[in-house]
C-alpha positions as CSV (number, residue, x, y, z in Angstrom):
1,X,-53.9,20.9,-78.6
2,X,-50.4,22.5,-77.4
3,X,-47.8,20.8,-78.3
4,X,-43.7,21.0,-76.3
5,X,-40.6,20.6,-77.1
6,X,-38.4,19.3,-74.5
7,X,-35.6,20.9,-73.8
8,X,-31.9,18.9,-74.9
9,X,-29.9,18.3,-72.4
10,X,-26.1,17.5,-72.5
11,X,-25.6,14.1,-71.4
12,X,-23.8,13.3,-68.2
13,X,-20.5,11.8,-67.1
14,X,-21.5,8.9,-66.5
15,X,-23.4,8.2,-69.9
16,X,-20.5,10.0,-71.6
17,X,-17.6,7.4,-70.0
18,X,-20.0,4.8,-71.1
19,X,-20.3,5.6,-74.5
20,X,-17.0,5.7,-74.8
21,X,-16.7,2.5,-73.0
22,X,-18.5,0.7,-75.3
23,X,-16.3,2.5,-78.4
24,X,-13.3,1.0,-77.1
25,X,-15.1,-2.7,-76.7
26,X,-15.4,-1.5,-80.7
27,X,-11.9,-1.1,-81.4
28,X,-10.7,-4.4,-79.9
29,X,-12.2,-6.0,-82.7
30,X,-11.1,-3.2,-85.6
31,X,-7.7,-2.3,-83.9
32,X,-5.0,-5.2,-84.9
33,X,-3.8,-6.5,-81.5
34,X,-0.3,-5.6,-80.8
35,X,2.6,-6.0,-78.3
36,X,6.3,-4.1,-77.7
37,X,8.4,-6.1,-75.6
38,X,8.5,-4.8,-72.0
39,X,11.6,-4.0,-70.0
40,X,11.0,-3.8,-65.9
41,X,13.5,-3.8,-62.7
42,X,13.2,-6.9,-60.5
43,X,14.4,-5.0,-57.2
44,X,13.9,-8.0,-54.9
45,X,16.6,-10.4,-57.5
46,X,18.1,-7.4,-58.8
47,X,17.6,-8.4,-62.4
48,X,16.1,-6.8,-65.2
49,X,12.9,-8.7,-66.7
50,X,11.8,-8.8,-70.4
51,X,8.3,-9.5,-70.7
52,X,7.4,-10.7,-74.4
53,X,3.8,-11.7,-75.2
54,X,3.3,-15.3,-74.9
55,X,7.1,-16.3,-74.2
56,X,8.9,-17.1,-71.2
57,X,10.2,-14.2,-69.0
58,X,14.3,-13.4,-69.8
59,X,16.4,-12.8,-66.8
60,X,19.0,-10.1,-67.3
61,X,21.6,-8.6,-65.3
62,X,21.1,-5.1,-64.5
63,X,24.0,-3.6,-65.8
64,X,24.4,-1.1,-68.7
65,X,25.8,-2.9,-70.9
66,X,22.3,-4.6,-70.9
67,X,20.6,-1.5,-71.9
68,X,22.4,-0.9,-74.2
69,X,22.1,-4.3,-76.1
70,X,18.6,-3.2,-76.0
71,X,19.2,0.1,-77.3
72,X,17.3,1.7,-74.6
73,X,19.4,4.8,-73.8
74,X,18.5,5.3,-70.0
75,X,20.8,5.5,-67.5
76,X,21.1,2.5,-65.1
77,X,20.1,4.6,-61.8
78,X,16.8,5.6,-63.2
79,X,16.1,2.0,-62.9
80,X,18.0,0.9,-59.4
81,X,17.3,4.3,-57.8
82,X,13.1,3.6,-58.2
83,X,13.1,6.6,-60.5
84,X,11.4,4.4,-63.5
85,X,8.9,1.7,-62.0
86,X,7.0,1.0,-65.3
87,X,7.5,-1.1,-68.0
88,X,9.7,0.3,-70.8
89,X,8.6,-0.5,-74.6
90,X,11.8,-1.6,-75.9
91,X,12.4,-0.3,-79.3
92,X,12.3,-2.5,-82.1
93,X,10.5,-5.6,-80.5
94,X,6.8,-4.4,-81.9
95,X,5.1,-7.6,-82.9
96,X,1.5,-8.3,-84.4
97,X,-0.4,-10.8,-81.9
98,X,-3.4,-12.7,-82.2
99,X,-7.0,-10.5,-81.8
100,X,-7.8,-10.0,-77.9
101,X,-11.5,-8.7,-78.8
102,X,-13.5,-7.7,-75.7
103,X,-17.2,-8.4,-75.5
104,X,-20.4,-7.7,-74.3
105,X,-19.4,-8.8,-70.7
106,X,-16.4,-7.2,-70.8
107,X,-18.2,-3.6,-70.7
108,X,-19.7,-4.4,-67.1
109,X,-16.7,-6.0,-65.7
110,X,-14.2,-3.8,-66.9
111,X,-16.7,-1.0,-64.8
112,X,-16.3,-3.2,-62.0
113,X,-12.4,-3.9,-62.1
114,X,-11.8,-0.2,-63.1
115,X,-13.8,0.8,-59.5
116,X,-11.3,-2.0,-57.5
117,X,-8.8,-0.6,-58.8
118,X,-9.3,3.0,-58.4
119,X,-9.7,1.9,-54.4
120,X,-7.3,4.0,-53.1
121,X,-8.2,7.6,-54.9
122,X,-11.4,6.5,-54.3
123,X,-11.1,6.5,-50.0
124,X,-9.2,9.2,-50.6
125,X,-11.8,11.1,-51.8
126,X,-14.3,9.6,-49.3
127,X,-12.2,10.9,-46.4
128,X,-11.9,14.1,-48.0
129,X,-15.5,14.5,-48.0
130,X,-16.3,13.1,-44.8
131,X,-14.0,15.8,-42.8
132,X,-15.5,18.4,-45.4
133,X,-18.9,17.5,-43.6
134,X,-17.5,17.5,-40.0
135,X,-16.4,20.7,-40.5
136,X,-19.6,22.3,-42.2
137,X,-21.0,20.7,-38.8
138,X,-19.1,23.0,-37.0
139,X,-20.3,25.9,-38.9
140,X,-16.9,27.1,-39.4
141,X,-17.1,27.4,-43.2
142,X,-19.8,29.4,-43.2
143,X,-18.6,31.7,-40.7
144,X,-15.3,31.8,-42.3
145,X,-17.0,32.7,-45.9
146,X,-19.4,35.3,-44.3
147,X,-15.9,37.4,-43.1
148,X,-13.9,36.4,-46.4
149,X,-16.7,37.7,-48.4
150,X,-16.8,40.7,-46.3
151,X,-12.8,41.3,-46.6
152,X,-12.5,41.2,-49.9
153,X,-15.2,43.5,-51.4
154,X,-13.8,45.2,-54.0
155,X,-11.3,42.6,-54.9
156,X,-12.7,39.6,-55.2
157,X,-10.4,38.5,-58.1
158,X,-7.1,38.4,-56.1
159,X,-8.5,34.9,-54.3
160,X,-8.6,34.0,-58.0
161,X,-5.6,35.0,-59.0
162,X,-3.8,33.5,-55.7
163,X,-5.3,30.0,-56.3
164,X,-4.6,30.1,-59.7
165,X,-0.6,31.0,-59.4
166,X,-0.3,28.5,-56.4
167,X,-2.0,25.6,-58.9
168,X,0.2,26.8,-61.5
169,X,3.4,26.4,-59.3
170,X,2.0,23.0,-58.1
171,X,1.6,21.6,-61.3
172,X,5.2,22.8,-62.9
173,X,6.7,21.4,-59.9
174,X,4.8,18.6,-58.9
175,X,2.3,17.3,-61.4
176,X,-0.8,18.3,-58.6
177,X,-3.9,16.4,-60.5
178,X,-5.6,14.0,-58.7
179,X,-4.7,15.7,-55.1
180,X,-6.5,19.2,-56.6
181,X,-9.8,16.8,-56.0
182,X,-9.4,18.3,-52.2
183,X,-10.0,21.8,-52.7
184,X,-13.2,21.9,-54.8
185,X,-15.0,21.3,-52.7
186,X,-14.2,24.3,-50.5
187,X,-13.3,26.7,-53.0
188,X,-16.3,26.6,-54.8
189,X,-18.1,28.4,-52.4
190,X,-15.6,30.4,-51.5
191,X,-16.1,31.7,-55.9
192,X,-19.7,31.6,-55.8
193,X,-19.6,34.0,-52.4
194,X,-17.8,36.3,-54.1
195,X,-19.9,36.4,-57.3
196,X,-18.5,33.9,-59.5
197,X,-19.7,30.8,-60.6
198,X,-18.6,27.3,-60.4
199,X,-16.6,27.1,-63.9
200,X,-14.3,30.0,-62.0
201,X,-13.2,27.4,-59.7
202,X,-12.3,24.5,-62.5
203,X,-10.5,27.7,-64.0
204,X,-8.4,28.6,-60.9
205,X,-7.8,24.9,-59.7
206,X,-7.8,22.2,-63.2
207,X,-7.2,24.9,-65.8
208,X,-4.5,26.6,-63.9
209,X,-2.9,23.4,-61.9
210,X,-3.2,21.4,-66.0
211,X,-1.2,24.5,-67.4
212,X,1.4,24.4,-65.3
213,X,1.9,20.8,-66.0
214,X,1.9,21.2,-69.6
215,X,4.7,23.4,-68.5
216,X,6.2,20.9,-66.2
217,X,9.9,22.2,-65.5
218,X,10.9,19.7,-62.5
219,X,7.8,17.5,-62.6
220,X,8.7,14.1,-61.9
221,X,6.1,12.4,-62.8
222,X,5.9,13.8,-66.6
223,X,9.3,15.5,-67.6
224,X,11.3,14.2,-65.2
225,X,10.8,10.4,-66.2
226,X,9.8,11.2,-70.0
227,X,13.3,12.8,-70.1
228,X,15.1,9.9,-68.0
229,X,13.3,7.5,-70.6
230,X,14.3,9.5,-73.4
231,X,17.7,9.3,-72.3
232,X,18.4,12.3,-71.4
233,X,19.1,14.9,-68.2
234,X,15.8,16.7,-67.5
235,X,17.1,19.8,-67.4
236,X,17.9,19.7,-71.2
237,X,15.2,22.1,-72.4
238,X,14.2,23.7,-69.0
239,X,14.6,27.3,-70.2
240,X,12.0,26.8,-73.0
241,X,9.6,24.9,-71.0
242,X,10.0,28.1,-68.2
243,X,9.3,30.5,-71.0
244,X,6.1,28.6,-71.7
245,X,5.3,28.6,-68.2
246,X,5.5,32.1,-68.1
247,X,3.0,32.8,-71.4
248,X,1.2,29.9,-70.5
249,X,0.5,31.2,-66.9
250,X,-0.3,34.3,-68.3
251,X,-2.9,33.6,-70.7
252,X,-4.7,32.0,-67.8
253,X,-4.9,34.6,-65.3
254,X,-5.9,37.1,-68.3
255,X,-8.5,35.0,-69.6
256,X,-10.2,34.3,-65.9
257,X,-9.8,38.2,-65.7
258,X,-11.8,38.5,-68.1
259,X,-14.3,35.9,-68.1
260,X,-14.6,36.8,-64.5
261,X,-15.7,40.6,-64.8
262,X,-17.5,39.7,-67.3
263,X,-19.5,37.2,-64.6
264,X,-19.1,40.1,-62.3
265,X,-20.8,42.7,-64.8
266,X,-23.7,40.5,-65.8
267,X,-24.6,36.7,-63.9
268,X,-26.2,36.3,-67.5
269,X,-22.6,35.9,-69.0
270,X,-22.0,32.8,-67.1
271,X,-21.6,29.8,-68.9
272,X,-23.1,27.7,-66.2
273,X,-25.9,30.9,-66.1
274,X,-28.7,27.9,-66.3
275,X,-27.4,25.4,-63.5
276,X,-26.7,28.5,-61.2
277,X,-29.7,27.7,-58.8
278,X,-28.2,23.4,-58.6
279,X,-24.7,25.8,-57.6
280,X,-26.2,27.9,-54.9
281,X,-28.8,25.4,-53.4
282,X,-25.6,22.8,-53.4
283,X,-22.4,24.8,-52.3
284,X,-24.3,27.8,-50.2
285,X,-27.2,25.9,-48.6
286,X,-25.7,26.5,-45.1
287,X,-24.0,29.8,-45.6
288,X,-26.3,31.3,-43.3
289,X,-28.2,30.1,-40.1
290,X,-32.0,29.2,-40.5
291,X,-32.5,32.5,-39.2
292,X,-30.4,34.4,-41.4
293,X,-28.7,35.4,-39.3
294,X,-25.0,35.3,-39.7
295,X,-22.5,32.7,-38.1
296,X,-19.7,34.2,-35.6
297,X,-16.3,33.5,-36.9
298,X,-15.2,32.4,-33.0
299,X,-11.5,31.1,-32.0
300,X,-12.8,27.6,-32.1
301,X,-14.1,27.9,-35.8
302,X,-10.8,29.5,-36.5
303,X,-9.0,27.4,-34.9
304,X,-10.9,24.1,-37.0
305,X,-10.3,26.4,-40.9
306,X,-6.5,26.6,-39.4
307,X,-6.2,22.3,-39.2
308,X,-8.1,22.5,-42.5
309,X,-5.9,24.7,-44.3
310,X,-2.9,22.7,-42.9
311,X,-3.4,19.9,-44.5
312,X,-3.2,20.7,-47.7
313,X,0.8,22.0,-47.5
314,X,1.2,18.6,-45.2
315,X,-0.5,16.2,-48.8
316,X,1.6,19.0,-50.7
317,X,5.0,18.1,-48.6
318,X,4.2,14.0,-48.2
319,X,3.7,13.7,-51.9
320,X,7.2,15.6,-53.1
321,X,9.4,14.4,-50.0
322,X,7.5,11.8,-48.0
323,X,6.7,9.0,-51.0
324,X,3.1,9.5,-50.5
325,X,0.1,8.1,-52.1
326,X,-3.7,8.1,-51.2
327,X,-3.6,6.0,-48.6
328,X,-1.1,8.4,-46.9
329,X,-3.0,11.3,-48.1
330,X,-6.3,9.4,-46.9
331,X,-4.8,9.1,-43.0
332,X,-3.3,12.7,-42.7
333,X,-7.0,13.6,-43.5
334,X,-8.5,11.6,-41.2
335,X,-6.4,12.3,-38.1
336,X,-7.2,16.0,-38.7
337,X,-10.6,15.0,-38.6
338,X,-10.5,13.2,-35.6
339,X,-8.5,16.2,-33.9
340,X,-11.4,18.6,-35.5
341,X,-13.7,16.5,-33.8
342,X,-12.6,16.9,-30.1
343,X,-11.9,20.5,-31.0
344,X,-15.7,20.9,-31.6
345,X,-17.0,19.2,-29.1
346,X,-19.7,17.5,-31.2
347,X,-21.4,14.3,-30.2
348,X,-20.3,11.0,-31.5
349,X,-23.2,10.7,-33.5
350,X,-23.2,14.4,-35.0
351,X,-20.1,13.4,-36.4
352,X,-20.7,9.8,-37.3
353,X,-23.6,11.5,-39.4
354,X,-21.7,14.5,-40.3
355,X,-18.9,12.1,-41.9
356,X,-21.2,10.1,-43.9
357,X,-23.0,12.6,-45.1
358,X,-20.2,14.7,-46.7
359,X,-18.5,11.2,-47.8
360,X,-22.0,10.4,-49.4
361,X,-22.1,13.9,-51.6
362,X,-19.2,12.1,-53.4
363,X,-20.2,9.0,-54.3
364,X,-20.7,10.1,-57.7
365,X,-17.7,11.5,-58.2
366,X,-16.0,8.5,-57.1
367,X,-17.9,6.0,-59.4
368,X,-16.9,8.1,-62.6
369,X,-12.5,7.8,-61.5
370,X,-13.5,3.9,-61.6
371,X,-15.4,4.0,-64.6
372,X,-12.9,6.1,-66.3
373,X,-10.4,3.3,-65.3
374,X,-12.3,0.6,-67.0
375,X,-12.2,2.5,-70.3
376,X,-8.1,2.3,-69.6
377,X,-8.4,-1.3,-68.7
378,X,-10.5,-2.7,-72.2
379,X,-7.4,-0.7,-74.1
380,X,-4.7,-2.5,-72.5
381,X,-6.4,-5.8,-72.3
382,X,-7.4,-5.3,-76.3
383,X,-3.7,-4.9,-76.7
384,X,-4.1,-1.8,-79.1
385,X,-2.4,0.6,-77.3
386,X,1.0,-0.6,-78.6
387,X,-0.4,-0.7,-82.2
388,X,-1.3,2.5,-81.9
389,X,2.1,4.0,-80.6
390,X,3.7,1.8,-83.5
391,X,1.6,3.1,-86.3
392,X,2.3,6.9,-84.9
393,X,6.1,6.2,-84.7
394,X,6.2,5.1,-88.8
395,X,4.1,8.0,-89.7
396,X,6.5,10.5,-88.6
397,X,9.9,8.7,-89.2
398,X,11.8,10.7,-91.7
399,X,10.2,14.0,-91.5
400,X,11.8,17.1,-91.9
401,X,12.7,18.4,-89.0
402,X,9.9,21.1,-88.6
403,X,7.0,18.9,-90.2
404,X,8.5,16.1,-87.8
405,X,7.9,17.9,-84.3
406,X,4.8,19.4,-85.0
407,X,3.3,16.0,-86.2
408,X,5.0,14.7,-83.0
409,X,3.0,17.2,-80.9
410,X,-0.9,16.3,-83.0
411,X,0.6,12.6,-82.1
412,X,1.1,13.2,-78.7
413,X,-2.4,14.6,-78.4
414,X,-3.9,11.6,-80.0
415,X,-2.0,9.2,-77.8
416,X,-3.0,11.1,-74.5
417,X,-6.5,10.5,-75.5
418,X,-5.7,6.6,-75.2
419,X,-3.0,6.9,-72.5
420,X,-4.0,9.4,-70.3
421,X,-1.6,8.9,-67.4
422,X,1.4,10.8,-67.8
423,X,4.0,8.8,-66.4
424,X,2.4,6.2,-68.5
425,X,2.5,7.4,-71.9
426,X,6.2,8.7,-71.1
427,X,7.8,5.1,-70.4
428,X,5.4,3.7,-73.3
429,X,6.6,6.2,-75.8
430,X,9.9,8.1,-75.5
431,X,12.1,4.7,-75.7
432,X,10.3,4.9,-79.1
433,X,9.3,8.4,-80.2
434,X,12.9,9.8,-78.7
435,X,15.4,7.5,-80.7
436,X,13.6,9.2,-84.1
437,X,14.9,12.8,-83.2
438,X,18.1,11.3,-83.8
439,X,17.3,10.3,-87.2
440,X,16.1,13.7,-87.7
441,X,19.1,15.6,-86.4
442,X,17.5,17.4,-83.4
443,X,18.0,17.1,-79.5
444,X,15.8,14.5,-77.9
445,X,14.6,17.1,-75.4
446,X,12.2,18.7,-77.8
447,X,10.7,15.7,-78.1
448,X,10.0,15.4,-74.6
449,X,8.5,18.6,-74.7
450,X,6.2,18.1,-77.8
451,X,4.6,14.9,-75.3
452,X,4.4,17.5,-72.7
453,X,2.4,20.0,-74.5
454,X,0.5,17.6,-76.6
455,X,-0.5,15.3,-73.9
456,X,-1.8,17.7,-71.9
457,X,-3.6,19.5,-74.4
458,X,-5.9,16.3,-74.7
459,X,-6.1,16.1,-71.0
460,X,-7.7,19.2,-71.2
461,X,-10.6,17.2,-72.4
462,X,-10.1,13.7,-72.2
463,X,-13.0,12.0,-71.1
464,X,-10.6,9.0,-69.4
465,X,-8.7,11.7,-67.5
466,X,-9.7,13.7,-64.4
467,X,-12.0,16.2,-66.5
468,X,-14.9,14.5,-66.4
469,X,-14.3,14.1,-62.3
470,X,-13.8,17.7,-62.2
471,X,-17.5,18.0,-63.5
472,X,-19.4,15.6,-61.7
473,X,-17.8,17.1,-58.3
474,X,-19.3,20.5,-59.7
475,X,-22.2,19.4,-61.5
476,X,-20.8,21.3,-64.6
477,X,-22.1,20.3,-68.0
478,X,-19.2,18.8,-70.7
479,X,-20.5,20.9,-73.5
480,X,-20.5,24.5,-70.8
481,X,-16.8,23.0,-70.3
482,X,-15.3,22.4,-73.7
483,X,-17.0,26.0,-75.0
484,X,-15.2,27.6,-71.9
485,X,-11.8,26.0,-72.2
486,X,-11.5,25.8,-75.8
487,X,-9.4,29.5,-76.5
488,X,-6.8,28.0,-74.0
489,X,-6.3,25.0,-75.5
490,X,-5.9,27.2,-78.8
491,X,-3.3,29.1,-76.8
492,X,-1.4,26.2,-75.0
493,X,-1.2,24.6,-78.5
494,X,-0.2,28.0,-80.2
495,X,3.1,28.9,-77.6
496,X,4.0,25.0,-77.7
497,X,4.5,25.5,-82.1
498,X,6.0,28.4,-81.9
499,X,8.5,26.8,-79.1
500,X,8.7,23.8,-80.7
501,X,9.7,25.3,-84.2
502,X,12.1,27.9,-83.0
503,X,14.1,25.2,-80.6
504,X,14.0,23.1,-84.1
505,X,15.7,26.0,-85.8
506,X,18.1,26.5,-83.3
507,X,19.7,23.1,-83.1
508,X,19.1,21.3,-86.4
């Protein structure tokens, strides 16, 4: 009788979010609930509004002077100008509430509230794929990788390289996360064409567009409004967030250097060596004709990768200067699809079909963004979060100096776990975390950028952050992820000591 051993395989997103899921339904119960009074801008009465749990509302003029009374050390434009829109923890008001445990409901509907209110990514990325599936209709991407595959013999890396530099500028600058969900799609062909696999383009678009936000230097969304929380001018502490741009930036082109000749040298290397058939079958199933025989890259099909390409620097521009959001994003996609559309000539059915098709490949990926929600939703409805930031902020009041800002940065990456929306965690904890520099003697600034570093360094693997989308969009297995990404974590945490200890011997 032969006996066999099945195979282990990693689990998937989805079980992995619902695991977790059900951990955090745990910690209602284990956590002490907890609440920090909340501070937010009425801009319709003009008033500020102090939310305290289970009390009535307090009304108060937004002026400095109330602020101040607070002691939360933020300028009074941050608040009228729209700069700060969340609630602000104000410091000093943390209070022990009664327990809000979740139960064995709460695991289901929290999936289903998480999806309703991920809507709007989740059209987004609907549209996205829909035009992505007119366009294959057209045959235009596989024309268009046939001739870029042919171009670039010989130097297959610089596409790498380019992508990776433009992700790193996007993240410094403008905090790209959720809008990189656009380009996988297409650039993961465009990687496997060349000889690459599928990890290469997490590498060149997450890994590269995450670093660069670790080493935010005008990012709104993270140092921008961590430092206006803090109470302080964002530009405080720019030249050593640059500097670990630079190393940061560097680390990641040399690594995907060399992980990608390695690739290159011997398919074998691959991490993702095992899933590489799922990869091809998925991402090159219409490179070539039934016939094998090669598309022609025409004016029209040109002319249709031209709209394509455009709207990425239009999403780019309408999210730094036009206010824009998904649903913006969403309609500038559309209407290039609809223009694609009459460019091709297809029938109204081809592209009906076409459409649903490639909106359909990303159901999946959609499903885990809301389900990744609902893990964010049982946290804040256990009220734990705020215990948590309290309990971090006593632990590390009265440090030296040193010891201080590197526990700062191992608390920062502990709190991103639970918090994993940037501007979130910055309006939750600087008001706090900031006021203890003082105590300390060092400029609020580094603590700012011991969030930065620390946050992201979690976000690097955070199951509740965009990770595990990345993954399911590229059928990439966690484990094959964390054993890739792991050394540049190590360095991002390595140059964000070092920086962190040498600003702290410079100003205390």
């Amino acid at each position: 009788m032969m006996s066999s051993t099945k195979k282990f395989k990693f689990p998937t997103a989805f079980t992995i979010l619902f695991a977790i899921l059900i951990i955090a339904v745990g910690l209602t119960w284990i956590v002490p609930a907890g609440s920090y009074s909340k501070l937010t801008y009425n801009n319709t009465t003009q008033q500020f509004v102090v939310k305290t749990y289970q009390q009535d509302d307090k009304f108060l003029p937004a002026t400095q002077e109330s602020l101040e009374n607070l002691n939360i050390k933020i300028k009074l434009n941050n608040f009228l100008e729209g700069t700060i829109r969340k609630p602000i923890a104000i410091p000093g008001t943390y209070q022990q509430v009664e327990q809000q445990p979740k139960t064995l409901k709460d695991i289901t509907l929290s999936m289903v509230e998480g999806t309703i209110e991920a809507a709007d990514i989740m059209v987004f990325i609907f549209v996205l794929g829909g035009m992505i599936g007119v366009i294959n209709r057209t045959g235009s991407f596989n024309a268009g990788l046939t001739a870029l595959a042919k171009r670039t013999k010989g130097r297959e890396f610089f596409i790498v390289f380019s992508v990776s530099v433009l992700m790193m500028i996007g993240g410094t600058t403008c905090g790209i996360e959720e809008e990189a969900v656009a380009f996988y799609p297409i650039l993961a062909p465009i990687f496997i064409a060349l000889g690459y696999d599928a990890i290469v383009c997490v590498g060149a678009i997450f890994l590269a567009s995450s670093m660069g936000t670790a080493f935010s230097t005008i990012n709104p969304f993270s140092v921008v409004i961590a430092s206006n929380a803090a109470g302080i001018q964002f530009t405080e502490g720019m030249g050593f967030r640059f500097i670990g741009l630079v190393l940061g930036g560097i680390s990641v082109l040399t690594y995907l250097y060399w992980y990608c000749k390695r690739v290159k040298a011997d398919p074998t290397f691959s991490f993702c060596y095992e899933e590489r058939e799922e990869f091809n079958q998925r991402y090159l199933k219409n490179f070539q004709t039934d016939d094998n025989k090669e598309l022609e890259f025409t004016k029209k099909r040109k002319v249709i990768l031209t709209l394509f390409c455009i709207a990425f620097p239009i999403m780019v521009w309408g999210v730094m200067a036009g206010g824009w959001w998904f649903p913006q994003m969403a309609s500038s996609f559309l209407a290039i699809t609809i223009l694609i559309m009459f460019i091709s000539r297809l029938s109204e059915e081809d592209v009906l079909n076409a459409f649903t098709a490639g909106a359909s490949d990303l159901v999946g990926v959609s499903l885990i963004i809301g389900l990744a929600r609902g893990v964010n939703l049982v946290l804040d409805q256990g009220m734990i979060s705020d215990t948590i930031l309290n309990y971090t902020s006593n632990l590390v009041a009265g440090m030296p100096s040193s010891v201080f800002i590197l526990a700062q940065l191992v608390i920062f990456i502990f709190l991103g776990l639970f918090v994993p929306s940037s501007s979130g965690l910055a309006v939750l904890s600087m008001p706090i975390m900031a006021p203890l520099a003082d105590a300390v003697g060092i400029p609020r600034h580094i603590v700012v950028s011991a969030y930065n570093w620390g946050q992201y360094a979690m976000l690097f693997l955070a199951p509740t952050g965009l990770v595990l989308v990345t993954l399911q969009m590229l059928h990439i297995p966690f484990n094959k992820w964390v054993k890739f990404v792991m050394p540049m974590i190590g360095m991002l945490l390595l140059i964000g000591s070092i920086l962190l200890v040498v600003q702290v011997s410079l100003y205390a």
